[in-house]
N, C-alpha and C positions, 0 to 999 in steps of 0.2 A: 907518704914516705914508705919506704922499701925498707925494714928491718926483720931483723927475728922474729921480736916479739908482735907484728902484726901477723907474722906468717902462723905462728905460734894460735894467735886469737882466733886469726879466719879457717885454721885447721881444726881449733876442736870443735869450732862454730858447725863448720863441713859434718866432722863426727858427731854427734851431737843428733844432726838430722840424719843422719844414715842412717844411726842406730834406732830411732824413734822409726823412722818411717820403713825400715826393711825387717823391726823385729819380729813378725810373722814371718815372712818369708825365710829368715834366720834359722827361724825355730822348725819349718816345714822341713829346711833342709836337714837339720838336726836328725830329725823325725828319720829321713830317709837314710841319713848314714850310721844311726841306730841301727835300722833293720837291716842294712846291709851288711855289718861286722855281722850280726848278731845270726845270718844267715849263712855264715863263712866265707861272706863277699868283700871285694875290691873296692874300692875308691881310686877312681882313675881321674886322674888332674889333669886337662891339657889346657896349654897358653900358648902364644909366641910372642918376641920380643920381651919386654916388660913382664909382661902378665902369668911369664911361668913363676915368677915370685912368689905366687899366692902359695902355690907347691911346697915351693920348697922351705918356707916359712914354717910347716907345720910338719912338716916329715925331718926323719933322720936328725935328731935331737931328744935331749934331754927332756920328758913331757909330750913328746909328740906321739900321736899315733900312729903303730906299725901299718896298720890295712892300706896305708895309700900308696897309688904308684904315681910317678910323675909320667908323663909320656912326653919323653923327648925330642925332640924336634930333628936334633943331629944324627937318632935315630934312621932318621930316613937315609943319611948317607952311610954311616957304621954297618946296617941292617939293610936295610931297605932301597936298596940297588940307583939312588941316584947318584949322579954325578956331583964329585965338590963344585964344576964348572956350572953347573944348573941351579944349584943349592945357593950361592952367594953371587949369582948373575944380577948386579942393582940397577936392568936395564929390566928384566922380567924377575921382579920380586916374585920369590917363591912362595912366603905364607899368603901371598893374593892368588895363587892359583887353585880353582879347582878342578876337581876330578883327580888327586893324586894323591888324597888323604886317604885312601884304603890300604897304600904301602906300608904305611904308618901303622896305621889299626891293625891290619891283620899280623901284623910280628908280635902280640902280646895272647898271654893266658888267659883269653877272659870269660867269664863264666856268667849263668844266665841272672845270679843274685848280687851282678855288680853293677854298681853306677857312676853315670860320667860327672863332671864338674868340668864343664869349658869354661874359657875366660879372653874375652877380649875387651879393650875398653870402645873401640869403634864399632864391632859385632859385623865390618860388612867383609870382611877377608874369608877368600875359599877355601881354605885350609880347617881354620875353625869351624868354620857352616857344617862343610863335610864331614868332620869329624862327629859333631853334634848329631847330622841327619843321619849315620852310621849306627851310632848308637841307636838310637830313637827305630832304624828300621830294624833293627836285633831285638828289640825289646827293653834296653834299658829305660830305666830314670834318668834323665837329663837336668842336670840342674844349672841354670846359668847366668854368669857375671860379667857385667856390661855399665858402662855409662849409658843411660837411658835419655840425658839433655846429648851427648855424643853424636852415638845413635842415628837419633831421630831427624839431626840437622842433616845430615850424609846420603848420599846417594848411595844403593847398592851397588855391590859390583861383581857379585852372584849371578851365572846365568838364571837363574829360579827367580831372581829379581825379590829374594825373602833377606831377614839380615837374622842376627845369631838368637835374637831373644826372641823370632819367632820358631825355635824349637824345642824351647823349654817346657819341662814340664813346671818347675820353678824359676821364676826370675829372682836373683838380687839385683836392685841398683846401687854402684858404688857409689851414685851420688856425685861425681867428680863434675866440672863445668864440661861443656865443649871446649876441644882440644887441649884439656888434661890440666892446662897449668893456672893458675888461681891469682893471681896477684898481677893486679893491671901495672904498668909501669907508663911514664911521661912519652913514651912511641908505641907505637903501634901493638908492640909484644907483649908477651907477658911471662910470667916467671914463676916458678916453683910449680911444678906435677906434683899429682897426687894422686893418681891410681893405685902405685905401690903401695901408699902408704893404705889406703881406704880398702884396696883387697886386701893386703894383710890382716888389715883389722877387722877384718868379716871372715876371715881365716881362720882365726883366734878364738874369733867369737861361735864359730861351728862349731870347732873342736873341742871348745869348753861346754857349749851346751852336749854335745855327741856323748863326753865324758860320765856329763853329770847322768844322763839318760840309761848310760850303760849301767854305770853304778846304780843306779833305782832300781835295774831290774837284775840284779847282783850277778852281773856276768863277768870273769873275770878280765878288767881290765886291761885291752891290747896297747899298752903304752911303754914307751922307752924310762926309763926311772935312772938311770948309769950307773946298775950292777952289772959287770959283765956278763955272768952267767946268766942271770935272767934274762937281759937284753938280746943272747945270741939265742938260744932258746927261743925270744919270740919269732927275731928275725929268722931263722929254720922255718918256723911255723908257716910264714907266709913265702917262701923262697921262690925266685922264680915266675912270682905273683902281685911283689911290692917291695 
């Protein structure tokens, strides 16, 4: 049977081993977005579809840390000189192309003490690859979030014939099943995703270890609190750049 309260069960069952089996990797990442505030650096986010949630889950809020930028997708056509006809062509998906992620990359500030965070739950689209191997050939920290059962079932579709989690310097597994959704039904399908829900809470869970780290080594706090004057103040601090 199909209810709440199984979806409720087999989700925190999901969490549960996420957190167990990714809490190094959790904490590496931690580590690295420690050093990167702490060095006056960015935290740069990219997703497509779904997976820019994990972003914006933890930016621009009450609690959240200022240092991150989301990199937007719709960027490319605002900025970055492509066409809305090429952008939302669903005969030639666009986040599956590569070679056109530099348009993207190169419209932002970024500096040599900042690190990326990609995110896809399949890891084989051109967009995110490109993004990631961008970084990685500038010298960033890559750190990266994927379905690892996803993944692995899937054929690339990368000229490189590589998929996303081979350009990390860290992996998280969200842990999610192949093809996202969790709860088998009486045909064929199945129902309830849970990518969002699992990046989110790996989202959470960075940002809270990142916090605690900052505080142990008593550096002031880059976090939104909703004083105004403090909050624009911070947001000053990083303009431009998150």
């Amino acid at each position: 049977m199909i209810n709440a309260l199984r979806f409720k069960e087999e989700i925190s069952s999901l969490l549960d081993v996420l957190y167990e089996s990714q809490k190094d990797n959790i904490e590496a990442t931690a580590q690295a977005m420690k050093e990167c505030i702490e060095a006056g650096g960015v935290i740069h986010v990219f997703g497509s579809g779904h997976s820019v949630g994990l972003g914006i889950d933890i930016k621009n809020r009450v609690g959240a840390l200022v240092p991150i930028h989301i990199m937007e997708m719709t960027d490319f056509v605002t900025k970055g000189g492509i066409s809305p006809e090429e952008f939302t062509d669903k005969k030639n998906i666009f986040e599956r192309k590569p070679g056109v992620a530099n348009k993207l990359y190169e419209l932002y500030d970024i500096k040599p003490q900042d690190i990326f965070i990609v995110i896809s739950n399949s890891g084989i689209n051109g967009i995110v690859i490109d993004i990631a191997d961008l970084a990685k050939k500038n010298g960033h920290k890559v750190i990266i979030i994927t379905s690892m059962k996803h993944t692995l079932a899937e054929e690339p579709r990368h000229p490189s014939g590589k998929k996303l989690y081979e350009f990390g310097d860290i992996v998280i597994d969200n842990c999610g099943p192949h093809g996202d959704a969790l709860l088998p039904t009486d045909s064929e399908a199945k129902v309830c995703s849970v990518s969002s829900i699992c990046n989110n809470c790996i989202a959470q869970a960075m940002a809270a270890r990142t916090i605690e780290l900052l505080k142990a080594d008593g550096f002031e706090l880059p976090v939104l609190t909703g004083d105004e004057t403090h909050d624009n103040e911070l947001r000053k601090k990083y303009e431009g750049r998150a």
